[in-house]
N, CA, C and O atoms as CSV, one atom per row, in Angstrom:
chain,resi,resn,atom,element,x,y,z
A,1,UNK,N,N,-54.229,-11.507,36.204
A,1,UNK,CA,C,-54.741,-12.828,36.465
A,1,UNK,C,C,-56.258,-12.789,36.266
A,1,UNK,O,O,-57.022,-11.888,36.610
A,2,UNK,N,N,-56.532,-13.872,35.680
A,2,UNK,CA,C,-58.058,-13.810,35.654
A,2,UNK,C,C,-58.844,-14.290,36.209
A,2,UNK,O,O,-58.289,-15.231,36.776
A,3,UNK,N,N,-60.296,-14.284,36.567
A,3,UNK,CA,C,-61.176,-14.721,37.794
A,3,UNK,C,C,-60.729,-16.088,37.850
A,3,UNK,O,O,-59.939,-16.540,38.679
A,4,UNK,N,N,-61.370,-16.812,36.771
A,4,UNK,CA,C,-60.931,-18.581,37.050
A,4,UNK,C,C,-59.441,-18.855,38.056
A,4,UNK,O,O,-59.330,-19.141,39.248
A,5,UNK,N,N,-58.452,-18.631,37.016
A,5,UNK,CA,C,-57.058,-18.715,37.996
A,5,UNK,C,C,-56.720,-17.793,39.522
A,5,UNK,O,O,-56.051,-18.237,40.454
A,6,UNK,N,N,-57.229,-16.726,39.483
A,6,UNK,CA,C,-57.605,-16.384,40.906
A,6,UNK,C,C,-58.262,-17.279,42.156
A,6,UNK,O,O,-57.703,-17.614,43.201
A,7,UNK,N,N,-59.379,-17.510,41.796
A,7,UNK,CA,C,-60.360,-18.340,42.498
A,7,UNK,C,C,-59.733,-19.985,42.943
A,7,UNK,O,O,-59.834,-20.500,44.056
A,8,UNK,N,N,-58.915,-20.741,41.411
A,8,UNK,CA,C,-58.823,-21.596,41.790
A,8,UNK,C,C,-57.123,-21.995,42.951
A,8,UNK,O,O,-56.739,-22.973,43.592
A,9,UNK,N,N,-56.620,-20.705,42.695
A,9,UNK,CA,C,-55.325,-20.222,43.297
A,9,UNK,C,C,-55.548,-19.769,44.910
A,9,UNK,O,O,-54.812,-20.200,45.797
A,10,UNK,N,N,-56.520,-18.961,45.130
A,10,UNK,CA,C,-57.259,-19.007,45.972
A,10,UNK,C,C,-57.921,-20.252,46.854
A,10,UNK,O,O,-58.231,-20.019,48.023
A,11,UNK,N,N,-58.062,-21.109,46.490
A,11,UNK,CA,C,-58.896,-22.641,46.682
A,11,UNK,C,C,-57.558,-23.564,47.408
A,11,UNK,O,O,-57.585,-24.189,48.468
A,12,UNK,N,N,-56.378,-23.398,46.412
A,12,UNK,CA,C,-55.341,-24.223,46.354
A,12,UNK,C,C,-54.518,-23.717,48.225
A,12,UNK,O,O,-54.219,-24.338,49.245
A,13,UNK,N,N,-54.462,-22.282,47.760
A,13,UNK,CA,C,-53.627,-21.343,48.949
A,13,UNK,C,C,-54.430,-22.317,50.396
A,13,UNK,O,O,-54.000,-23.165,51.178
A,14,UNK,N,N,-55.830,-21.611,50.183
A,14,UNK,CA,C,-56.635,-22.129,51.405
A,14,UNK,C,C,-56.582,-23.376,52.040
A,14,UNK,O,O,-56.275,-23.704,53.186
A,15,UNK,N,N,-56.969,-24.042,50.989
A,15,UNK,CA,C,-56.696,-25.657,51.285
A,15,UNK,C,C,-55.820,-25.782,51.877
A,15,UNK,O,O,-56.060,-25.941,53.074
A,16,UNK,N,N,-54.382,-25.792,51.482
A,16,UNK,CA,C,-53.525,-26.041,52.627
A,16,UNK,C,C,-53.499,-25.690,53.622
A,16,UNK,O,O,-53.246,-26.539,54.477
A,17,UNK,N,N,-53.721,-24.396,54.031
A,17,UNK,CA,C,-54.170,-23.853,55.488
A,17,UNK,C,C,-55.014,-24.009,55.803
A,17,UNK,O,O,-54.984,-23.660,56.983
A,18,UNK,N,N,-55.952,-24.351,55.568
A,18,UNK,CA,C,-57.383,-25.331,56.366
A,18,UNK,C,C,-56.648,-27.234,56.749
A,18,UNK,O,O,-56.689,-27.819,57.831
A,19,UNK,N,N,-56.147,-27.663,55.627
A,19,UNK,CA,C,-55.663,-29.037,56.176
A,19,UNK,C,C,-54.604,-29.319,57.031
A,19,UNK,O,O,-54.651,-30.171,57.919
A,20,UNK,N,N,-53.319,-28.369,56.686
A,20,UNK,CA,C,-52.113,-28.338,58.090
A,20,UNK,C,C,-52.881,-27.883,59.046
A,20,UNK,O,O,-52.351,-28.430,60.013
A,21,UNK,N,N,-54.061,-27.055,59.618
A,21,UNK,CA,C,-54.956,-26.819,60.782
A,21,UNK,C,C,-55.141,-27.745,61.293
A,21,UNK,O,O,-54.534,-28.271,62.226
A,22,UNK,N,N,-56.355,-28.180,60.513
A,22,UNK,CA,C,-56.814,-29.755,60.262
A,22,UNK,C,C,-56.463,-30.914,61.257
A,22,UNK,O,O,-57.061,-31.501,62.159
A,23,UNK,N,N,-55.087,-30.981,60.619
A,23,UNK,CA,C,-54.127,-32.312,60.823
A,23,UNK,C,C,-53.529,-31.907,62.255
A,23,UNK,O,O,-53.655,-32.627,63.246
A,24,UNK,N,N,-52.855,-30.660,62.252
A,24,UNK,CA,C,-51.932,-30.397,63.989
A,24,UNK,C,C,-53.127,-30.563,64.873
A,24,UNK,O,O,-52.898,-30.562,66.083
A,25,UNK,N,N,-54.481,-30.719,64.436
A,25,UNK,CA,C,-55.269,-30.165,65.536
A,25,UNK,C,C,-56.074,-31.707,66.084
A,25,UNK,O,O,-56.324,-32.269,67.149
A,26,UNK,N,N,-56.273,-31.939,64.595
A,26,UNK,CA,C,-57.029,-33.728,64.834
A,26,UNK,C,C,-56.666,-34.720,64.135
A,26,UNK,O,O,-56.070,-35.552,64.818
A,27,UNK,N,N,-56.802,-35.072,62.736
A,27,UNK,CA,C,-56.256,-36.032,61.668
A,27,UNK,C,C,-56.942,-35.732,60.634
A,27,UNK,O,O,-57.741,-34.796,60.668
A,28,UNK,N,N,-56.714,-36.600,59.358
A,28,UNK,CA,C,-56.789,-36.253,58.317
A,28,UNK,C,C,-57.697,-36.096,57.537
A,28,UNK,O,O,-57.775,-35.374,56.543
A,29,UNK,N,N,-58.657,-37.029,58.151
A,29,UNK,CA,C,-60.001,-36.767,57.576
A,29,UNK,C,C,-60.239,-34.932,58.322
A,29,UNK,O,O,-60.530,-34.073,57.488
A,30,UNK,N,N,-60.120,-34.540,59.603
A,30,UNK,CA,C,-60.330,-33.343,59.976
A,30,UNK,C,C,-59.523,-31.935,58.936
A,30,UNK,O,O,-59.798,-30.785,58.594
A,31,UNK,N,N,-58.670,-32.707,58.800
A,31,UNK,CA,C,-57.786,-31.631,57.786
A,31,UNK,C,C,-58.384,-31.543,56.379
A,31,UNK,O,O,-58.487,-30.403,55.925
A,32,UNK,N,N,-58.724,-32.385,55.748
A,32,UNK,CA,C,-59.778,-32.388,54.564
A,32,UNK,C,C,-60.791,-31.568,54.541
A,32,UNK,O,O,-60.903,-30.548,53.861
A,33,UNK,N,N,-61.695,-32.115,55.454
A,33,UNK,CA,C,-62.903,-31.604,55.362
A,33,UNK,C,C,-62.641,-29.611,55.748
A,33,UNK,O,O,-63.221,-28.685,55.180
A,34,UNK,N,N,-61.891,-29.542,56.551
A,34,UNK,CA,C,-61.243,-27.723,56.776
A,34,UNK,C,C,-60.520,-27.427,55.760
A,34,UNK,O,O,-60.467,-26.216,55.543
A,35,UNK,N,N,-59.809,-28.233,54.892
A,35,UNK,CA,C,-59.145,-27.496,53.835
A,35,UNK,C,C,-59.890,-27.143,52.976
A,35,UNK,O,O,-59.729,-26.015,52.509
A,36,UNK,N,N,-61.093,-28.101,52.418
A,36,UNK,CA,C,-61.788,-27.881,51.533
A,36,UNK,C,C,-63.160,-26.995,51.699
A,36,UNK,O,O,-63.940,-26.676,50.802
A,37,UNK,N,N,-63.240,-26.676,53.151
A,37,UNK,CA,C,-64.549,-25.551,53.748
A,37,UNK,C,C,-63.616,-24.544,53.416
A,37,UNK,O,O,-63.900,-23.928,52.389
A,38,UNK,N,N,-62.194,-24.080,54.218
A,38,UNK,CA,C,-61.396,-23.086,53.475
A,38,UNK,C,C,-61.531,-22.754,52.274
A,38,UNK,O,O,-61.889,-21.601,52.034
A,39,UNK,N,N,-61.260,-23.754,51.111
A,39,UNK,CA,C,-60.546,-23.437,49.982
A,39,UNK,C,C,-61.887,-23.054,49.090
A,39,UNK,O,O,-61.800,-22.423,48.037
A,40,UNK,N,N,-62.979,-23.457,49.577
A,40,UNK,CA,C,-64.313,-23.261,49.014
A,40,UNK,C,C,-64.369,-21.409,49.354
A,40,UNK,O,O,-64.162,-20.443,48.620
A,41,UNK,N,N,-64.666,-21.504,50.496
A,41,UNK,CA,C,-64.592,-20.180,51.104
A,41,UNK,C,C,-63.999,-19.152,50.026
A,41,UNK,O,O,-64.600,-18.307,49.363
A,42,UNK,N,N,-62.763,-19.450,50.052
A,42,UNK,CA,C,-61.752,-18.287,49.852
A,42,UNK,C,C,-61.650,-18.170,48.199
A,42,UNK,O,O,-61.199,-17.172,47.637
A,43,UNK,N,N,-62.334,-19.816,47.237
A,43,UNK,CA,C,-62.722,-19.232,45.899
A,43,UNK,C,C,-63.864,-18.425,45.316
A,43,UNK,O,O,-63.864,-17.819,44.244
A,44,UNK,N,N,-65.012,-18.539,46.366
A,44,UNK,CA,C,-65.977,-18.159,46.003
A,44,UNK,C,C,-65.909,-16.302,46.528
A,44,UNK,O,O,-66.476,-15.348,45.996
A,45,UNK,N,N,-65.315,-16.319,47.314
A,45,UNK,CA,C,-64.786,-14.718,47.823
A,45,UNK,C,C,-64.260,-13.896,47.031
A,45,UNK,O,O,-64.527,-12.711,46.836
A,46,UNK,N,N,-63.098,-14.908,46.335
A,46,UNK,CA,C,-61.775,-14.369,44.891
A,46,UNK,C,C,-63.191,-13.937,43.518
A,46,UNK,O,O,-63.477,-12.934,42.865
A,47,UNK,N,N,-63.769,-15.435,43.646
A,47,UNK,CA,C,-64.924,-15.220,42.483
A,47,UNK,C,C,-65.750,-14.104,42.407
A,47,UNK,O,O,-66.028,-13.547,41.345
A,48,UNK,N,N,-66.289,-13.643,43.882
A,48,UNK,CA,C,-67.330,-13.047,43.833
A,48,UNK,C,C,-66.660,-11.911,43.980
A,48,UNK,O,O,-67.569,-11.108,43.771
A,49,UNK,N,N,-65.593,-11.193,44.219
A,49,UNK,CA,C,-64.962,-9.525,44.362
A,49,UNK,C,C,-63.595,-9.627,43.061
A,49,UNK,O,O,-62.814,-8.677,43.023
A,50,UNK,N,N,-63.455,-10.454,42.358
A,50,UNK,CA,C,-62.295,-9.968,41.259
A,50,UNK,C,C,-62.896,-9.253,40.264
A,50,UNK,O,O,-62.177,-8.882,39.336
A,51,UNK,N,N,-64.638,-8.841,40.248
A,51,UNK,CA,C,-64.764,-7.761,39.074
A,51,UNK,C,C,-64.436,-6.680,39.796
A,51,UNK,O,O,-63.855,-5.773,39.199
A,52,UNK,N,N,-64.727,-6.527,41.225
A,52,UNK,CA,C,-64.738,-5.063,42.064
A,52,UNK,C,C,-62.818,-4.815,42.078
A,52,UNK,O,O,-62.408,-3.680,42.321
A,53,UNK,N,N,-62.247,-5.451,41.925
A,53,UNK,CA,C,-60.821,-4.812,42.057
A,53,UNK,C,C,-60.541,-5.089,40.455
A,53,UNK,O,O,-59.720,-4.208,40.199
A,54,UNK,N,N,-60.682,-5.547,39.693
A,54,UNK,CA,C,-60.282,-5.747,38.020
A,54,UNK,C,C,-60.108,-4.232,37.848
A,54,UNK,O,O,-60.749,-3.299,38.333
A,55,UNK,N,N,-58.783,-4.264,36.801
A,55,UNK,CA,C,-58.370,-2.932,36.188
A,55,UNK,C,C,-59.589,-2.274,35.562
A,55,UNK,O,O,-59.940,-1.098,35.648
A,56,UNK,N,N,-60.123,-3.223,34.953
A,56,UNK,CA,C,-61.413,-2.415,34.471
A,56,UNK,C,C,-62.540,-2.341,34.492
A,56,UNK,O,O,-63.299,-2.358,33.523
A,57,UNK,N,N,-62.844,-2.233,35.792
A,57,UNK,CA,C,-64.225,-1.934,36.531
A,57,UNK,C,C,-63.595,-0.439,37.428
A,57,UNK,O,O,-64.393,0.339,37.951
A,58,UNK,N,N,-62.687,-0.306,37.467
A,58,UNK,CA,C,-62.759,1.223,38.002
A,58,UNK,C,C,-62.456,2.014,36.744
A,58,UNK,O,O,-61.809,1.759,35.728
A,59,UNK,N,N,-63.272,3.252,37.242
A,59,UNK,CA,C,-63.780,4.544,35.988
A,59,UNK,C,C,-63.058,5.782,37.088
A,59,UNK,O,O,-63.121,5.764,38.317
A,60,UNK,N,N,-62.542,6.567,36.429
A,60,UNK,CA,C,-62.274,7.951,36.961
A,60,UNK,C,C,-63.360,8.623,37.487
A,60,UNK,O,O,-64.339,8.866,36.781
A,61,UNK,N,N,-63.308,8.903,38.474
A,61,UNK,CA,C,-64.045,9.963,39.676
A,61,UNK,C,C,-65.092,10.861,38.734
A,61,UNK,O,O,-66.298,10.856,38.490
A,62,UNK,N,N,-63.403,11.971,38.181
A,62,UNK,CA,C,-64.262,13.048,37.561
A,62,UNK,C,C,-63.070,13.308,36.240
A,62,UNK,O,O,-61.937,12.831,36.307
A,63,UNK,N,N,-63.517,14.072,35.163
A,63,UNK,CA,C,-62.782,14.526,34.252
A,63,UNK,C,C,-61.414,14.784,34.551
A,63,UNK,O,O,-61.200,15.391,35.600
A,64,UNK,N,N,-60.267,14.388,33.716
A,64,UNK,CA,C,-59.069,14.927,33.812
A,64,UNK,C,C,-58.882,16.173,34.429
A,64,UNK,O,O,-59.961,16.764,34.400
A,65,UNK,N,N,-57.766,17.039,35.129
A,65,UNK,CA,C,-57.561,18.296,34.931
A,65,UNK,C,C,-56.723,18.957,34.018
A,65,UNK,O,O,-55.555,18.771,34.361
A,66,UNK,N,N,-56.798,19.590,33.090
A,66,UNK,CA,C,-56.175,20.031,32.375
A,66,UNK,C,C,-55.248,21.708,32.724
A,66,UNK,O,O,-55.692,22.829,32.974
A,67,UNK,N,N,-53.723,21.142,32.579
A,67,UNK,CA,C,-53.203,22.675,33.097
A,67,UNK,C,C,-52.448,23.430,31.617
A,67,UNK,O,O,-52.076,22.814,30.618
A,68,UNK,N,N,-52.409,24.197,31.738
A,68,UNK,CA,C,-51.750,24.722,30.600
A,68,UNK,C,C,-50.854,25.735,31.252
A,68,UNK,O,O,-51.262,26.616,32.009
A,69,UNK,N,N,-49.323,25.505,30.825
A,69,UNK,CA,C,-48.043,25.317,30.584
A,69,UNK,C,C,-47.555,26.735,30.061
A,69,UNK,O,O,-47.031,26.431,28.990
A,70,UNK,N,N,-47.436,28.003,30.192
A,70,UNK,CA,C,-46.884,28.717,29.446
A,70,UNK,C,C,-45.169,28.744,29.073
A,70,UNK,O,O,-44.443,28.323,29.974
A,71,UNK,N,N,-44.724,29.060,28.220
A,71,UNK,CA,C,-43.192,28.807,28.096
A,71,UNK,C,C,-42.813,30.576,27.634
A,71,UNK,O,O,-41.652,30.921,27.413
C-alpha cells in the first residue's frame, strides 16, 4: 500500500471512531468535529512513519553470512 492510500485509509478508519464517540457521547456536530481531529491525527501519523516501516527503507544490519556446505 502506498503512503497516499495508507494515510487516507487511515483518516477514513479514524473518522469513524472519533464520530460514533462523538455522537454516544454528545451529537453530531460533536461527532464531526472528533472524527475529523481523529482522522487528521491518524493520517498525518500513517503519512509521517510509512517511509520508516516501507519495505524499502530497511537495509541489512551487516553483510550476509556465508556458510559453505561440504558434500
Amino acid at each position: 500500500m502506498d503512503r497516499t492510500r495508507s494515510a487516507v485509509l487511515n483518516f477514513a478508519i479514524n473518522f469513524l471512531v472519533g464520530y460514533a464517540v462523538g455522537r454516544v457521547l454528545r451529537d453530531r456536530d460533536t461527532g464531526v468535529r472528533a472524527g475529523v481531529a481523529l482522522g487528521t491525527l491518524g493520517a498525518v501519523a500513517s503519512w509521517r512513519l510509512a517511509e520508516r516501516f516501507g519495505s524499502d527503507a530497511v537495509e541489512p544490519a551487516a553483510d550476509p553470512i556465508e556458510i559453505e556446505i561440504e558434500e
